[in-house]
C-alpha positions in Angstrom: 0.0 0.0 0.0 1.3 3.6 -0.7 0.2 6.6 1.5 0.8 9.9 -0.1 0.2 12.9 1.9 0.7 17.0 0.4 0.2 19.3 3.8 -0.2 22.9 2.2 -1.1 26.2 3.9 0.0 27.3 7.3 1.6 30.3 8.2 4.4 30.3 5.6 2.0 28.5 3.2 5.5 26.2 2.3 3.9 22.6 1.1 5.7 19.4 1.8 4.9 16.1 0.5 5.8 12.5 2.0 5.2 9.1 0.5 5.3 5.6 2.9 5.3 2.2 1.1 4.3 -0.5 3.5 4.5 -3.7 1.7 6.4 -5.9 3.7 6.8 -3.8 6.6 6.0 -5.7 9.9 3.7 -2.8 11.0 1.7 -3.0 7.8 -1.7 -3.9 9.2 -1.3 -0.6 11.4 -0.8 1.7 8.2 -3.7 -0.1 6.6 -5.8 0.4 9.5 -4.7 3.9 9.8 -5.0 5.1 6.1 -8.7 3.2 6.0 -9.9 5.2 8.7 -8.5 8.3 6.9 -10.0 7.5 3.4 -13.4 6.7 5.3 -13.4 10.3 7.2 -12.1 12.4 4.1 -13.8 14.4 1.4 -14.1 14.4 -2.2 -13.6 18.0 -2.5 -11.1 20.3 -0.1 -12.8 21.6 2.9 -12.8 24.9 3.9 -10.0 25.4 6.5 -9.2 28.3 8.8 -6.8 31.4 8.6 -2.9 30.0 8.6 -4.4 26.5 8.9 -3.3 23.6 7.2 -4.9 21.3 4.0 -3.9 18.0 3.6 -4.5 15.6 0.6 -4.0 12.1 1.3 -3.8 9.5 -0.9 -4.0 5.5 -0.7 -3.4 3.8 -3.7 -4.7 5.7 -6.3 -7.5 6.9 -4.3 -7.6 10.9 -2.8 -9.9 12.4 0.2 -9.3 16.1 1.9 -8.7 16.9 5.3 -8.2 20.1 7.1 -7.4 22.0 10.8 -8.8 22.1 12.9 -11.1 19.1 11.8 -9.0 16.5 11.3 -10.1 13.3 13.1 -7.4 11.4 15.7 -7.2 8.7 12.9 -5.7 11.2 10.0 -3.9 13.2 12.4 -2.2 9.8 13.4 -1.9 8.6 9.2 -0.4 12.5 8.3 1.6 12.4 11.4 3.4 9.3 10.8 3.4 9.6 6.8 5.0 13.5 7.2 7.5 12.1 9.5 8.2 8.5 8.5 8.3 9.2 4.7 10.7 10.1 1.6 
């Protein structure tokens, strides 16, 4: 499975984009879990965020939802969190 996520906005609007391949990683099931409960909680379209917030566009195999502050849920905080941090 590959988890793409593109944070933009913020107060220095700089985007950054990460990328986490889990096939064959021994946490696997965990990123799965995660990015489901991310896909299931997104929206088609980007939501309207808030002044100096950020937008995030994750994407799981091929497939894109929208997320944005302060609504994320604890599940996509959790996927962007790890994907931003664990990623290339």
């Amino acid at each position: 499975m590959r988890i793409q996520v593109r944070r933009t906005g913020g107060f220095a609007g700089i985007e950054r984009r990460s990328e986490v391949e889990t096939s064959g990683r021994p946490d696997a099931q965990e990123w799965q879990a995660l990015a489901e409960q991310a896909l299931a909680a997104g929206q088609g379209t980007p939501p309207p965020g808030v002044p100096d917030g950020f937008a995030y566009e994750i994407t799981v195999d091929g497939r894109t939802v929208y997320a944005a502050d302060p609504m994320l849920t604890d599940g996509q905080r959790e996927l962007i969190s790890r994907v931003l941090k664990e990623g290339a």
